[in-house]
HTML snippet that shows the backbone in 3Dmol.js (N, CA, C, O; Angstrom):
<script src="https://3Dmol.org/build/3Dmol-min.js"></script>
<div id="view" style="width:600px;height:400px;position:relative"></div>
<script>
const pdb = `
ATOM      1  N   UNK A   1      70.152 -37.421 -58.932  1.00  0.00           N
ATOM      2  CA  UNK A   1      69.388 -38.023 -60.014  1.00  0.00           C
ATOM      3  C   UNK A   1      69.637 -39.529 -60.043  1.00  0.00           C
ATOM      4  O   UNK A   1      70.783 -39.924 -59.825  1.00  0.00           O
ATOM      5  N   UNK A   2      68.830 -40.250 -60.251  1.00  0.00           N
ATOM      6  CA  UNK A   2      68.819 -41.855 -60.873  1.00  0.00           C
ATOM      7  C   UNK A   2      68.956 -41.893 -62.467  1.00  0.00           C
ATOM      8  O   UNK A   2      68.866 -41.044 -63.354  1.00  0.00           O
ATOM      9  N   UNK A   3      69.288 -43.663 -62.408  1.00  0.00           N
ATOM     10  CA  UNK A   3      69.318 -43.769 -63.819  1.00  0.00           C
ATOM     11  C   UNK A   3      68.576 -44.774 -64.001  1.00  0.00           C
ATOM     12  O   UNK A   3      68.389 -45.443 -62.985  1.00  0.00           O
ATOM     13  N   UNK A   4      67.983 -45.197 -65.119  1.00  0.00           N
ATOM     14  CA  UNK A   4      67.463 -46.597 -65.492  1.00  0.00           C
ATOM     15  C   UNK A   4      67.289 -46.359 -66.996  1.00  0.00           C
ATOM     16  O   UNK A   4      67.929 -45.568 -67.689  1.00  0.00           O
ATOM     17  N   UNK A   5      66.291 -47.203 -67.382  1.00  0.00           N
ATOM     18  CA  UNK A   5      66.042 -47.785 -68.954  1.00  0.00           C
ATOM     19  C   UNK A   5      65.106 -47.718 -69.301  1.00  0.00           C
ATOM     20  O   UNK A   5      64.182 -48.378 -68.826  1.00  0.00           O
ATOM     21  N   UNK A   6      64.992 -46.964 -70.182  1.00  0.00           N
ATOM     22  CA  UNK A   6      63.225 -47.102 -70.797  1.00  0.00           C
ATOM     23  C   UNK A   6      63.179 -48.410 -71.505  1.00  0.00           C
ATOM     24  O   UNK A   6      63.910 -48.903 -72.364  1.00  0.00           O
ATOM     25  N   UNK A   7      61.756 -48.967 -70.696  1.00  0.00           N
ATOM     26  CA  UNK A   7      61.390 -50.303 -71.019  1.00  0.00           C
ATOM     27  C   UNK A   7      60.350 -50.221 -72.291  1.00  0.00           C
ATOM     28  O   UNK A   7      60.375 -50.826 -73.362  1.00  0.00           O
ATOM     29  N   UNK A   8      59.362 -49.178 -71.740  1.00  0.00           N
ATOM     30  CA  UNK A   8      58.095 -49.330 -73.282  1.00  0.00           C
ATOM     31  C   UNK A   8      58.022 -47.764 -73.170  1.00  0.00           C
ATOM     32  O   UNK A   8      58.146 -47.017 -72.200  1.00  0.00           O
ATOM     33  N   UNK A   9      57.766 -47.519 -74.554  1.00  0.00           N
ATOM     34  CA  UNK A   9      56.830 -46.150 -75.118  1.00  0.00           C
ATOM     35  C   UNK A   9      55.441 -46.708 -75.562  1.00  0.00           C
ATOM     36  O   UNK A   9      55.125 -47.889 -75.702  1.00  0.00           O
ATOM     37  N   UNK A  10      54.662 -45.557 -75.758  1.00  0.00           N
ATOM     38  CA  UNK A  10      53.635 -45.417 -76.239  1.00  0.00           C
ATOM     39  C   UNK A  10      53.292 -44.589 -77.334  1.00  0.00           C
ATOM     40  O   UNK A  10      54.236 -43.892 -77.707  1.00  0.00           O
ATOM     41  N   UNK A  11      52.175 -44.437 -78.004  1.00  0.00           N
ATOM     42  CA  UNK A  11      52.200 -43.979 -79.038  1.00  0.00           C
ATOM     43  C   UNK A  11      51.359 -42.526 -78.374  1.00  0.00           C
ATOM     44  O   UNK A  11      51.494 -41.515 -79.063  1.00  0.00           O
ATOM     45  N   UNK A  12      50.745 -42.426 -77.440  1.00  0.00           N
ATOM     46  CA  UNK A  12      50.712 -41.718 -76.536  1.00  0.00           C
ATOM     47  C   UNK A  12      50.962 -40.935 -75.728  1.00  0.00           C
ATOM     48  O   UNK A  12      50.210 -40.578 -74.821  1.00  0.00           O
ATOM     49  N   UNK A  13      52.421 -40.430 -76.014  1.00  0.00           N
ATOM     50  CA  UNK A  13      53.164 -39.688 -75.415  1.00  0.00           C
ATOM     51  C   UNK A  13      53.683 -40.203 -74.121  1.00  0.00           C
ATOM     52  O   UNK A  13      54.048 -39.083 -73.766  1.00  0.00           O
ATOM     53  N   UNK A  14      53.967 -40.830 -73.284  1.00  0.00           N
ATOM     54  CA  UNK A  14      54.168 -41.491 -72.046  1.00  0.00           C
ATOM     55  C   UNK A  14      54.497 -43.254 -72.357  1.00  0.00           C
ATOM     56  O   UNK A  14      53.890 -44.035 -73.089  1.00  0.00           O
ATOM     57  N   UNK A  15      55.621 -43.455 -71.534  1.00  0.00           N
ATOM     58  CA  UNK A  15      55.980 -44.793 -71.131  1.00  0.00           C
ATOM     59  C   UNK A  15      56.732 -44.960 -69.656  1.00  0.00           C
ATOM     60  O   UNK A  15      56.490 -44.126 -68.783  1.00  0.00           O
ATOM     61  N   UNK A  16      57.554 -45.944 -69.428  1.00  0.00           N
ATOM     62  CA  UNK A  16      57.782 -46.900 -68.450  1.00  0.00           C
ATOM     63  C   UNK A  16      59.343 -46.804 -68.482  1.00  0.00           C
ATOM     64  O   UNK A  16      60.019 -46.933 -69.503  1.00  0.00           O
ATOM     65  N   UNK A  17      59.830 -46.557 -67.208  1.00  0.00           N
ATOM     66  CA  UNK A  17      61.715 -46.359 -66.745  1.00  0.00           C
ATOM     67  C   UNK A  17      61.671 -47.835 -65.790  1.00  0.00           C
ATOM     68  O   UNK A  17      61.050 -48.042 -64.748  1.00  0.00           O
ATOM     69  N   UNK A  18      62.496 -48.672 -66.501  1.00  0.00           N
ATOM     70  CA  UNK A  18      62.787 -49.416 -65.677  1.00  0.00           C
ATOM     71  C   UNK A  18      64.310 -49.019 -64.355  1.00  0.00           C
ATOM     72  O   UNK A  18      65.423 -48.514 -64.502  1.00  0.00           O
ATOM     73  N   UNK A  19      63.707 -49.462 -63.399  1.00  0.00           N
ATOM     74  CA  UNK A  19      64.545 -48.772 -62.426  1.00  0.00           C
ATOM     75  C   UNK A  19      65.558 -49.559 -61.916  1.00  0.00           C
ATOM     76  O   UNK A  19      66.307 -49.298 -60.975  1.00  0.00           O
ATOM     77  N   UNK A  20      65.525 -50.465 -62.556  1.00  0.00           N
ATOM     78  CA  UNK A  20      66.145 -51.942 -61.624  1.00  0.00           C
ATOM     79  C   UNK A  20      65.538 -52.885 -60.325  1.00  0.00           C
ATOM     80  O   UNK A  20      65.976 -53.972 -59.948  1.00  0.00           O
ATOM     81  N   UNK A  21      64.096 -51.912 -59.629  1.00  0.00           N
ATOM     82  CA  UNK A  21      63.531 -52.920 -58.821  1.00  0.00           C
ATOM     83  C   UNK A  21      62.520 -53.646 -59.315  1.00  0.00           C
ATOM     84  O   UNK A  21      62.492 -54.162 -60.432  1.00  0.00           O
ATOM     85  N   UNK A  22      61.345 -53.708 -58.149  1.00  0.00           N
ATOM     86  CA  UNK A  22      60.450 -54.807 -58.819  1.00  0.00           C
ATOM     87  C   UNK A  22      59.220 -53.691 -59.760  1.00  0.00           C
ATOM     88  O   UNK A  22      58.582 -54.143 -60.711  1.00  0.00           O
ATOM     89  N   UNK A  23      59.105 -52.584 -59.398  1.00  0.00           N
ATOM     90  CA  UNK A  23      58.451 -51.348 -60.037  1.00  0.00           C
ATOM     91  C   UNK A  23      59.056 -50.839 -60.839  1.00  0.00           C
ATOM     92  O   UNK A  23      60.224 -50.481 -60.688  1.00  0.00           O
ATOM     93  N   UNK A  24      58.101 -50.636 -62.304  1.00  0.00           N
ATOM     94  CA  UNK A  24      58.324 -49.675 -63.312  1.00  0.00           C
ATOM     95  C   UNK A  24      58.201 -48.179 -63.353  1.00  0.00           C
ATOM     96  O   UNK A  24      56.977 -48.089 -63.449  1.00  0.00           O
ATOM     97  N   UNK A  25      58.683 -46.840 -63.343  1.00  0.00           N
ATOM     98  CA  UNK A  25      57.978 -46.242 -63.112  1.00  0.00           C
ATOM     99  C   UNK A  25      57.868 -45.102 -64.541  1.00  0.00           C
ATOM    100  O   UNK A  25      58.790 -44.853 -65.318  1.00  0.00           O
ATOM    101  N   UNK A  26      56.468 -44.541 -64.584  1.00  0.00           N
ATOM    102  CA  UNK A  26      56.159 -43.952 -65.551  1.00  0.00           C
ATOM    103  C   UNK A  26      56.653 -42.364 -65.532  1.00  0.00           C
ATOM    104  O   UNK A  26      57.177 -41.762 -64.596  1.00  0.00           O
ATOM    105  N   UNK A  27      56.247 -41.766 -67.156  1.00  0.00           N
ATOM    106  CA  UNK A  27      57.481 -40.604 -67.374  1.00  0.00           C
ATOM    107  C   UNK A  27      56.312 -40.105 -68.511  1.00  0.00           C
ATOM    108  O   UNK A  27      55.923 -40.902 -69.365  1.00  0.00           O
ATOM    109  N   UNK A  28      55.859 -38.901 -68.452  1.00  0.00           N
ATOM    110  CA  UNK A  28      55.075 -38.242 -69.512  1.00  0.00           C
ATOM    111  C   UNK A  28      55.952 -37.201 -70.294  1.00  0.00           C
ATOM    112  O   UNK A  28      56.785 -36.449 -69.789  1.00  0.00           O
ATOM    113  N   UNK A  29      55.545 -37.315 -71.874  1.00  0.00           N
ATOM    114  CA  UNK A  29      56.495 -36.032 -72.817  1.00  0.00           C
ATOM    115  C   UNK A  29      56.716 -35.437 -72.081  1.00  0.00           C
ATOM    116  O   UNK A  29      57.899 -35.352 -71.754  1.00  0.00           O
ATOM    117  N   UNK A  30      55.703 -34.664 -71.376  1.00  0.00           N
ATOM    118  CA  UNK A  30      56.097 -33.415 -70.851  1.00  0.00           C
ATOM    119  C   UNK A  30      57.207 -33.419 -69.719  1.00  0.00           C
ATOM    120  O   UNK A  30      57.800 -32.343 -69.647  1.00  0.00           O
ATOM    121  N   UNK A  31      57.619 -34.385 -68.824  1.00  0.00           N
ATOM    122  CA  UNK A  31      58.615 -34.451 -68.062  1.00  0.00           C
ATOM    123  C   UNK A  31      60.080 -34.208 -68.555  1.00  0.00           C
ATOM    124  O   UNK A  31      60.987 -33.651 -67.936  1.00  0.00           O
ATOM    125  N   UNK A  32      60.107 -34.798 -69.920  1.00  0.00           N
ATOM    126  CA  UNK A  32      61.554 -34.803 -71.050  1.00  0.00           C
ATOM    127  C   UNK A  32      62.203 -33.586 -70.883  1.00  0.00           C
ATOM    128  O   UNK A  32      61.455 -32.609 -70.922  1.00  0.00           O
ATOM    129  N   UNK A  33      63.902 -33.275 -70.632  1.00  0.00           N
ATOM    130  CA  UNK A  33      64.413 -32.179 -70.375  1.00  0.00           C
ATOM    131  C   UNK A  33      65.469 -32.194 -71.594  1.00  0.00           C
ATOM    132  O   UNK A  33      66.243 -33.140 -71.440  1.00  0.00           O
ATOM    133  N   UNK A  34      65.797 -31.313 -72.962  1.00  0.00           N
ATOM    134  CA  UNK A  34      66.481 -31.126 -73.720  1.00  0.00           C
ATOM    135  C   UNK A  34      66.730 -32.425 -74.761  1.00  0.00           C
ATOM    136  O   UNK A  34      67.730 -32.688 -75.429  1.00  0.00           O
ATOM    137  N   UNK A  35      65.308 -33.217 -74.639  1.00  0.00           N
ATOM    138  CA  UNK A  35      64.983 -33.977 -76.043  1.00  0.00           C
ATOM    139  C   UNK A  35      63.569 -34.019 -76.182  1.00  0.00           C
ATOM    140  O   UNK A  35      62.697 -33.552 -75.449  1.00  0.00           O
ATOM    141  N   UNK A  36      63.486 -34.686 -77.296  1.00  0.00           N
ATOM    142  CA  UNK A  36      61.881 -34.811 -77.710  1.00  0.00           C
ATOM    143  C   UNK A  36      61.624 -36.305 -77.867  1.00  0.00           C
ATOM    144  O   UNK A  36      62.397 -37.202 -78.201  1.00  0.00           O
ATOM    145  N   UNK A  37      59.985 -36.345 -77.449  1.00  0.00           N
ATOM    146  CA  UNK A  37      59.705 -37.775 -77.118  1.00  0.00           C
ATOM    147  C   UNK A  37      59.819 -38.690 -78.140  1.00  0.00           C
ATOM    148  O   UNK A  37      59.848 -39.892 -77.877  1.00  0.00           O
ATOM    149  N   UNK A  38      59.888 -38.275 -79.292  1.00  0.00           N
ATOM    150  CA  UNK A  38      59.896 -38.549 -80.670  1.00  0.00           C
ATOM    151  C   UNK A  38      61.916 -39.584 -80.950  1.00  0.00           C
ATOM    152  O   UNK A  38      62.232 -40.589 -81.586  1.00  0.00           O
ATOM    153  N   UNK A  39      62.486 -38.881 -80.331  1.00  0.00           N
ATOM    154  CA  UNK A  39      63.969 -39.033 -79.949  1.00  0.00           C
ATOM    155  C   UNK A  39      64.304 -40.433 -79.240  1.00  0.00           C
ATOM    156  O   UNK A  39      65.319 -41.051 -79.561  1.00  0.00           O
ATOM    157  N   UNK A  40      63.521 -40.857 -78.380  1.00  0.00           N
ATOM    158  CA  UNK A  40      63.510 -42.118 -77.270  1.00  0.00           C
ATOM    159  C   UNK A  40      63.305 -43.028 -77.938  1.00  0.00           C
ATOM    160  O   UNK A  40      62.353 -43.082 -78.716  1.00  0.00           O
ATOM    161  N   UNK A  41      64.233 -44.021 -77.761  1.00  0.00           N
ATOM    162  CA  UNK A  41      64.355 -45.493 -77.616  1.00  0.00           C
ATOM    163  C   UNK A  41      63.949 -46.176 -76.652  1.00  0.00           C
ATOM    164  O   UNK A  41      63.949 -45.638 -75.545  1.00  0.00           O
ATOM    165  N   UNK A  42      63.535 -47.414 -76.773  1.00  0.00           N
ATOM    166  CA  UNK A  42      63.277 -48.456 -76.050  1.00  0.00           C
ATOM    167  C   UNK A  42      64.841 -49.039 -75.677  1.00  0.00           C
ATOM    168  O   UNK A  42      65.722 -49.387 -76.462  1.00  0.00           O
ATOM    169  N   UNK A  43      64.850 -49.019 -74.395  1.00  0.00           N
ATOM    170  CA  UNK A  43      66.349 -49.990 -73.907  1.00  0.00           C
ATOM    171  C   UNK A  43      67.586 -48.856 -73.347  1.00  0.00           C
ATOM    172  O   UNK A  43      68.592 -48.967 -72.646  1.00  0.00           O
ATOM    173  N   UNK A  44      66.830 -47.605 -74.151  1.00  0.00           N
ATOM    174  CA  UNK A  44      68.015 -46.148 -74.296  1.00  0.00           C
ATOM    175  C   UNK A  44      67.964 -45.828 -72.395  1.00  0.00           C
ATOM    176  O   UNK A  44      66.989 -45.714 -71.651  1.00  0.00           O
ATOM    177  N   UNK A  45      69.698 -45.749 -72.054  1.00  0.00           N
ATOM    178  CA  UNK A  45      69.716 -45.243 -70.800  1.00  0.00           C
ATOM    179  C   UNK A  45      69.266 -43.649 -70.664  1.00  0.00           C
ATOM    180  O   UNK A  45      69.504 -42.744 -71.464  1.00  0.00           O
ATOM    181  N   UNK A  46      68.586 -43.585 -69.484  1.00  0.00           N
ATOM    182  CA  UNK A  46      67.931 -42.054 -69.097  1.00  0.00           C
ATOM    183  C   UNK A  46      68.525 -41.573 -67.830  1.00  0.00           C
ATOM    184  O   UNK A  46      69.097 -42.372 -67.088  1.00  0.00           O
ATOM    185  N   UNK A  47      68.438 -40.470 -67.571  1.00  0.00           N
ATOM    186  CA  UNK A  47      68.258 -40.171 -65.459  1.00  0.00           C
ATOM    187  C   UNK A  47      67.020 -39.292 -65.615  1.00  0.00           C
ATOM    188  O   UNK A  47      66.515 -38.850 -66.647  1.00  0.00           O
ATOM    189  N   UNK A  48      66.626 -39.133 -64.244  1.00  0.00           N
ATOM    190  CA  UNK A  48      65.602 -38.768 -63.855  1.00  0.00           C
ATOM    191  C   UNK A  48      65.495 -38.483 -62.418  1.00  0.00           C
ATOM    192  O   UNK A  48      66.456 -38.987 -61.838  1.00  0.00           O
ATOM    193  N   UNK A  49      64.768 -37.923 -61.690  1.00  0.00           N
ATOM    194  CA  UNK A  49      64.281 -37.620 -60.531  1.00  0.00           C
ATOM    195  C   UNK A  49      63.239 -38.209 -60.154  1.00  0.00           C
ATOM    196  O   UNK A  49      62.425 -38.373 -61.063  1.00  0.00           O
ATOM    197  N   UNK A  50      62.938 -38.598 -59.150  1.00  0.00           N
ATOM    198  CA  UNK A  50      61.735 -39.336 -58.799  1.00  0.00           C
ATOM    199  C   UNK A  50      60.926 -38.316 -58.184  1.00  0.00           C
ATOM    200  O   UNK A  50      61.259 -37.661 -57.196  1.00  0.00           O
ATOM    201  N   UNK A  51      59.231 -38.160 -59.182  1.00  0.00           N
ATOM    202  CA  UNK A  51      58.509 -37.184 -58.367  1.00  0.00           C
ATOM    203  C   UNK A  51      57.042 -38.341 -57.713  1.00  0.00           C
ATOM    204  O   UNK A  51      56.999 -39.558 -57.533  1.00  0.00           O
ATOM    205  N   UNK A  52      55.940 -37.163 -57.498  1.00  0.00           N
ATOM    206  CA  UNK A  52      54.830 -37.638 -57.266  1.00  0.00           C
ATOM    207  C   UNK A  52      53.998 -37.086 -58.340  1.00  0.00           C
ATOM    208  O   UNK A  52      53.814 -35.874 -58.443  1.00  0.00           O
ATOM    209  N   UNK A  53      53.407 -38.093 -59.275  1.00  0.00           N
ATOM    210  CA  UNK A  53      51.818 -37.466 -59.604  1.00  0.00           C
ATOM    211  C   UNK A  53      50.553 -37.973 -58.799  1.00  0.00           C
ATOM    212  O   UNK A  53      50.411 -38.514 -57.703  1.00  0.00           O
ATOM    213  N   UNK A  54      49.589 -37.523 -59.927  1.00  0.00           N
ATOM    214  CA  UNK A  54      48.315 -37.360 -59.276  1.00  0.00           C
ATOM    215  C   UNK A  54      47.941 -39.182 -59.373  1.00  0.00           C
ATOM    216  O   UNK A  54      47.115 -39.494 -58.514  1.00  0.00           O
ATOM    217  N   UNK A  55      48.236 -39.932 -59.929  1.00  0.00           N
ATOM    218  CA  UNK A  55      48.032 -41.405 -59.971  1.00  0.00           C
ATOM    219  C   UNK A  55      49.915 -42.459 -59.281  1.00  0.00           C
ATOM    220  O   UNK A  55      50.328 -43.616 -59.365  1.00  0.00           O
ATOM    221  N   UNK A  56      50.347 -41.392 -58.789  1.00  0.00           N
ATOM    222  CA  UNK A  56      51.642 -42.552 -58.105  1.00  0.00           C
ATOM    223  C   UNK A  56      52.646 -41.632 -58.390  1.00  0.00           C
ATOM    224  O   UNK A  56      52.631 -40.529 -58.935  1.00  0.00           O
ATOM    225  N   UNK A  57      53.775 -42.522 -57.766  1.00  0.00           N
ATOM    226  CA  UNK A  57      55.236 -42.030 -58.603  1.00  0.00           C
ATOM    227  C   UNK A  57      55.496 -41.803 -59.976  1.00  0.00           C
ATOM    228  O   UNK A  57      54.883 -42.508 -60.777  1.00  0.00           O
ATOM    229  N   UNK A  58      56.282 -40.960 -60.396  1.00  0.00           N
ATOM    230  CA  UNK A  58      56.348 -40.975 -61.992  1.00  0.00           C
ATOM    231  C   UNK A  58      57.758 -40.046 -61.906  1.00  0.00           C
ATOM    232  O   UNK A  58      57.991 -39.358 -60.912  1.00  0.00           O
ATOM    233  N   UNK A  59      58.765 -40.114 -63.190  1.00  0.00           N
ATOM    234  CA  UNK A  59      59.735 -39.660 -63.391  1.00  0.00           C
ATOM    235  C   UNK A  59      59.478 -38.058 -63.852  1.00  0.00           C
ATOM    236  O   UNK A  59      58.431 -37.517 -64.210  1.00  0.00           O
ATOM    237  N   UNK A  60      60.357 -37.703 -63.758  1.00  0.00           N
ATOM    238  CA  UNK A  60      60.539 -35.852 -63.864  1.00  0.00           C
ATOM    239  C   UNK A  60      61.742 -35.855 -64.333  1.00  0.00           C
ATOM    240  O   UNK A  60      62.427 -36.874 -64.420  1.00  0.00           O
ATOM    241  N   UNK A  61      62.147 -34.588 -64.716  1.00  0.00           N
ATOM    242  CA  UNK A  61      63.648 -34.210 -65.546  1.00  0.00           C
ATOM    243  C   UNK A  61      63.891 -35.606 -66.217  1.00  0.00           C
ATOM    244  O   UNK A  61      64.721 -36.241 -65.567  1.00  0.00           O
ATOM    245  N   UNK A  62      63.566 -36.079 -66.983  1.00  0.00           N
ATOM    246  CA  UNK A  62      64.200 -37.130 -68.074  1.00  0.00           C
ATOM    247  C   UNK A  62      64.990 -37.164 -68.954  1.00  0.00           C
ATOM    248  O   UNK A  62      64.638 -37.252 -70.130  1.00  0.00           O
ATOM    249  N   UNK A  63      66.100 -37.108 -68.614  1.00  0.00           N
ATOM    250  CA  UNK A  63      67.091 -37.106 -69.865  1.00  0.00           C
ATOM    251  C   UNK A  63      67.606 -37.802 -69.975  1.00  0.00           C
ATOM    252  O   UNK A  63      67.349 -38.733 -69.211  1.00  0.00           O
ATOM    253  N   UNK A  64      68.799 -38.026 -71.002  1.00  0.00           N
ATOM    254  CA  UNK A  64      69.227 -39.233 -71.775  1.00  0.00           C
ATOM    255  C   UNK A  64      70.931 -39.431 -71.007  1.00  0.00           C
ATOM    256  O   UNK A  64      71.504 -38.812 -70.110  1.00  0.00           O
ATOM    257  N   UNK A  65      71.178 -40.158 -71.547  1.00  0.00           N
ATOM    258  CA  UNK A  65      72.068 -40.383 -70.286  1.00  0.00           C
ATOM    259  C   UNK A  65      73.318 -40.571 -71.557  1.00  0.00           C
ATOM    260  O   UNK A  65      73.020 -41.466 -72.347  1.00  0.00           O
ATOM    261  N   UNK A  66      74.690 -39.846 -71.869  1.00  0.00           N
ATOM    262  CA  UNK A  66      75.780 -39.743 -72.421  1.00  0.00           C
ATOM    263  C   UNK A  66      75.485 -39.280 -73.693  1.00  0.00           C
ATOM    264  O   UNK A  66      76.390 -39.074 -74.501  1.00  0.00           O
TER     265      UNK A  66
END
`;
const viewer = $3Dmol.createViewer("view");
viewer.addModel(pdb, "pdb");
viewer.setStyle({}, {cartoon: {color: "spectrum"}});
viewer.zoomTo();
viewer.render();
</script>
């Protein structure tokens, strides 16, 4: 698993893991593993898996990190 930072939410259900490179990559509610999207902070450390969707890379298993 990786770690990074959620940079932005949306009111939309879906935002942006900053990863530390020059790409952001995106993370939908539904990816979230044992929280709710409602729960997430902006800045809050996560891990994640890097998958593929149907528009690019995007995060999977998202959870919160400590």
């Amino acid at each position: 698993m990786s770690e990074g930072t959620i940079k932005r939410i949306t009111d939309k259900g879906f935002g942006f893991i900053s990863t530390g490179g020059p790409k952001d990559l995106f993370f939908h509610s539904s990816a979230l593993v044992g929280v709710r999207f409602e729960e997430l902070n902006e800045g809050q450390k996560v891990s994640y898996d890097e998958g593929q969707g149907p528009k690019g890379p995007r995060a999977e298993n998202v959870k919160p990190v400590g």
